[in-house]
N, C-alpha and C positions, 0 to 999 in steps of 0.2 A: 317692477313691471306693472303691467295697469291692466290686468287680464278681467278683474272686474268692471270695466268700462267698454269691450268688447262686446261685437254682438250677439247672439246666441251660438252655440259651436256646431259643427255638423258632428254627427254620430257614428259614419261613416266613410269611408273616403270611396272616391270613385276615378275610373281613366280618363272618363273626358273632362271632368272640372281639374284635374293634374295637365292632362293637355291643353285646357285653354287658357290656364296660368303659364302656362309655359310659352307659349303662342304669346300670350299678353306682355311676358316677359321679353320676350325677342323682339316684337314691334314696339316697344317701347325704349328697348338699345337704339334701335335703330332710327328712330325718328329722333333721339337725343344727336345723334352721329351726326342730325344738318347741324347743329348747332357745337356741339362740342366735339376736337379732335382728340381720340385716343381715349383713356383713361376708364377702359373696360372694365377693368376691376374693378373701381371706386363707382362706377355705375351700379354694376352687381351689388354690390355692397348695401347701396341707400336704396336698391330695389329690398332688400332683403329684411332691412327696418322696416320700410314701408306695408312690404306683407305681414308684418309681425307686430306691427302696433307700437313699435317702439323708436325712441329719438336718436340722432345721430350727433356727434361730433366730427364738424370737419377737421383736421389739424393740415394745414400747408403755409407757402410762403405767398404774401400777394397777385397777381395776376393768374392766378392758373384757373380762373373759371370758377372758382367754386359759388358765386352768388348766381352767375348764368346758367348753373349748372341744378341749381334747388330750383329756381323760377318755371327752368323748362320741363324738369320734371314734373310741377306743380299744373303743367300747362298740358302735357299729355295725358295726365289722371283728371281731368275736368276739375280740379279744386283751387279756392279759392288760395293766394298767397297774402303775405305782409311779412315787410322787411323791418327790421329797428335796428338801428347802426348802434351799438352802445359805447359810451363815452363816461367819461367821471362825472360829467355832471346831471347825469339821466336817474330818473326818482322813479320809483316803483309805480306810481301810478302814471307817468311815461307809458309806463308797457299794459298794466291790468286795466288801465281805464280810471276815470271818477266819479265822485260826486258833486255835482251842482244845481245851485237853485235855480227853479225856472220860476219865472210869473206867470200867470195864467192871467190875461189881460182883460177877459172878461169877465169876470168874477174878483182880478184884484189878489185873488189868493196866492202862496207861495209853496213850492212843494221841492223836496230835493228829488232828481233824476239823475239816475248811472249811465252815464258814457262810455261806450266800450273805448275800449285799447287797441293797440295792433293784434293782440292776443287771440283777441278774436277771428281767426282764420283757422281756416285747414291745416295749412304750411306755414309755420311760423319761421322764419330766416333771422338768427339771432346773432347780429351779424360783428364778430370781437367780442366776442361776450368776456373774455378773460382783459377787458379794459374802463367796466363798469364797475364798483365796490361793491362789495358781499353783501351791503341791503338792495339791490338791485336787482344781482344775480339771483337772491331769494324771492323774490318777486315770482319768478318763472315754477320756482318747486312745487308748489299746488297744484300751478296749471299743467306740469308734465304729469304726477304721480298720482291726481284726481281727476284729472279733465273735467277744473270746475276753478272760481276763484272767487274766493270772499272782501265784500268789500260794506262796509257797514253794517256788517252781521246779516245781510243777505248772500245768499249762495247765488252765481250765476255759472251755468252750465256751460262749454265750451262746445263749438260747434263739432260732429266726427265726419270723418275722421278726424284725427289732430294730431300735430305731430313738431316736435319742436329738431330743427337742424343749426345748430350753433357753429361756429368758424371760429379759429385761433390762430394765429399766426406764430409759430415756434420760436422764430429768430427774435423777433423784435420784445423785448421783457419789461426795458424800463416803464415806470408808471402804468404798469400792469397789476389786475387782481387774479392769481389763478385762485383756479374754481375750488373750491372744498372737494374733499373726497368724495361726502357723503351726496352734493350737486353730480361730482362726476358719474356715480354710479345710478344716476337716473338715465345716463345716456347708455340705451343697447350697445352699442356701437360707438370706437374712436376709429374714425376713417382718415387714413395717410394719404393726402395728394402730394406728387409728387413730380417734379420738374417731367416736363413730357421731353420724349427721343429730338434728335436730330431732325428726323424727318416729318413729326410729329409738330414741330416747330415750326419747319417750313409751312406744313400744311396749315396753321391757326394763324402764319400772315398772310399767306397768298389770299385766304376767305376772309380775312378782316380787312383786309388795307385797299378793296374793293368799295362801289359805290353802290350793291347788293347786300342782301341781310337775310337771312335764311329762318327759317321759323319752323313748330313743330305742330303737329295735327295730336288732337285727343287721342288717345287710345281708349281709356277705360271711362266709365261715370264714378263716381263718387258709391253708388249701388254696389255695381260692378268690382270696387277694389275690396269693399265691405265682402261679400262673396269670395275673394279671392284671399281674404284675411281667414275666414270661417273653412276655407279651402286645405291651407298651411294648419293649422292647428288640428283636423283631423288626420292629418297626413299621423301614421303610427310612428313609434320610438323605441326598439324592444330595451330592456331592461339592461341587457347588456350595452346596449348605445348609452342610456341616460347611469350608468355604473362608471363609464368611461367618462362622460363631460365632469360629474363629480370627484373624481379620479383626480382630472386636472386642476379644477377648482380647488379641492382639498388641500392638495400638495404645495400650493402656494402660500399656505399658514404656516409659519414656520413655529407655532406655539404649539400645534396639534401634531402629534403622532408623530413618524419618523420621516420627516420633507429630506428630499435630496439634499445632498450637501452646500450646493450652489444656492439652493433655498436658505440655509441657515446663514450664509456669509452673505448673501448681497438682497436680500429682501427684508422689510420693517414690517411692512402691511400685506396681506394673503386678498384674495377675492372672498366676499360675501355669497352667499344663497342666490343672490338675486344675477349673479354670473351665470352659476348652470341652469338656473332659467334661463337665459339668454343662450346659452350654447345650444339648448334644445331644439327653444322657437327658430332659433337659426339655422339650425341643419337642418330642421325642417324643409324653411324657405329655400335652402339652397337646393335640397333633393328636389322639390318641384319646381324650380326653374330649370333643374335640368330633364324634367320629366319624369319623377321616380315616384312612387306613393310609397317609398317607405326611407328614414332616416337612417342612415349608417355613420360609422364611428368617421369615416372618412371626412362625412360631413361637417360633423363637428370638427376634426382638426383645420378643415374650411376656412371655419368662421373664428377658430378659436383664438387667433390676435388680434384681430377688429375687438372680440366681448371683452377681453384680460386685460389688453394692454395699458389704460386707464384705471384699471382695477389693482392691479400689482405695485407696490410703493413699495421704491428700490433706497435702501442708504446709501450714504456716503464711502462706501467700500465699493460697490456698484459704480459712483461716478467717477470714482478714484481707477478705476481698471474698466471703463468705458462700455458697461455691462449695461444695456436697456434693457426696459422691459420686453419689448419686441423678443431678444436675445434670451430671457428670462424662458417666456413662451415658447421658444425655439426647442430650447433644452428641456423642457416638460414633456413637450411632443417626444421628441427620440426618446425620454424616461419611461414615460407611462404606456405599458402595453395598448394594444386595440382590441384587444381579447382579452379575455380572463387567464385561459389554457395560458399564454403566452406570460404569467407573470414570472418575474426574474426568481432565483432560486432563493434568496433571502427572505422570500414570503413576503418583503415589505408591503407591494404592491395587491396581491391577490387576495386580502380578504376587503377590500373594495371593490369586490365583482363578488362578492356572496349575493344570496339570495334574500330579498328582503324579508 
């Protein structure tokens, strides 16, 4: 997470800055709604990055909106975007920017000057990123985990907010690079878009195949969502909330202590620390968009497929009997109590709600 690149925290939390995130959250579904049919959840979701400071993965199948859908978000929070398509033959400095000589005509002199990149924005749209090679994709890691990126032994600072949303396409693999693990786990969030209803269908041709185009009005400034970031991280997490998110995180290592069984036969790789961070910040977000000042365990089971599902690296047993991650996370939820009181009678689970 990048919690050191935030801007000062608030100390306290209050009803009307939970109310007016909440409010901010509702008018900003809603003016998304001229522009995009359906896809509620996935909305919620990249609201809930966005309150948190953290990057998203999109993962769906072509057409379904998802570059209309970063843009226009980008258009109701007043911030600036840039798209980068990536392809095999895209080089790092493609995306961070360069260096080049300029003359200075009057003086004859020569000096090198850094040009920025697309990088430089708010909303950066990283668009196929799992179709660029692994010095490319590297390119982007500084800029998500420092919000800064070096280039000649000069540091350049990246504007904030900032925030990186990458797109993947599931089906399509050949001449494809996916991302390292250790890339993935810089994204808060893997958000699943997914084929919209019948009727949902109808509704994205009747308003496309029209000689109209529908647009959306600002909601927030750039101030304003910084406030509403400071907002989410005061919201509280009792002890037993953040017992519970490591709880889930834990259990997915299947080297450490006693992981369900389903853990030891179809998982390789467990989630990192930087997960139940993310379970946190994210129930957080989720409790004040629904209006709450305070997180609960609920919340966190919320968010807890969007944070894990990226994070759990499933074997060949797993693919062999059609076990996703998704699947993985399903059955951790029914595992892992929401309470302490509530652990199963083997004791496995209950001395991970001790006191610290």
């Amino acid at each position: 997470m990048n919690e050191s690149h935030s801007t000062p925290e608030k100390t306290e939390i209050d009803v009307e800055s939970v109310g007016r995130l909440q409010e901010a959250g509702q008018r900003i579904a809603s003016e998304l709604q001229n522009v995009i049919v359906g896809q509620n959840a996935v909305v919620r979701e990249l609201l809930i990055s966005l309150l948190t400071g953290g990057h998203c993965l999109l993962v769906g199948v072509p057409g379904l909106a998802k570059t209309l859908m970063v843009r226009s978000l980008a258009d109701t929070l007043g911030l600036s975007f840039s798209r980068v398509q990536f392809t095999p033959d895209l080089m790092p400095a493609d995306i961070i920017g360069t260096e080049v000589i300029q003359e200075d005509r009057s003086t004859g002199t020569r000096e090198l000057k850094f040009l920025k990149g697309p990088v430089f924005a708010n909303v950066v749209l990283a668009d196929e990123i799992n179709r660029t090679p692994p010095k490319t994709q590297a390119a982007l890691l500084e800029a998500m985990q420092e919000h800064q990126i070096t280039v000649g032994g000069q540091r350049h600072l990246l504007p904030e907010p900032f925030f990186v949303l990458a797109t993947q396409n599931p089906i399509e693999q050949e001449g494809t690079y996916p991302l390292p693990e250790a890339q993935q786990d810089r994204f808060m969030l893997q958000v699943r878009i997914d084929y919209p209803t019948e009727e949902e269908e109808f509704q994205i041709v009747r308003q496309t195949t029209t000689g109209t185009r529908s647009s959306v009005g600002q909601v927030l400034s750039q101030d304003e969502l910084l406030e509403q970031q400071r907002t989410v991280r005061a919201i509280p997490a009792a002890d037993h909330v953040i017992r519970y998110a490591l709880a889930l995180v834990r259990l997915t290592r299947k080297d450490e202590g006693s992981p369900p069984d389903f853990i030891e036969q179809y998982v390789s790789w467990g989630a990192g620390p930087r997960a139940s961070q993310n379970l946190i910040l994210g129930a957080k977000a989720n409790a004040a968009l629904d209006g709450r000042e305070f997180a609960s365990t609920d919340d966190v089971r919320e968010v807890a497929p969007a944070v894990l599902r990226h994070r759990v690296i499933t074997n060949f047993n797993a693919e062999a009997d059609g076990i996703t991650p998704d699947e993985i996370v399903r059955r951790l939820i029914k595992t892992v109590p929401a309470d302490g009181s509530d652990a199963d009678v083997s004791n496995r689970l209950s001395r991970m709600f001790r006191s610290a």
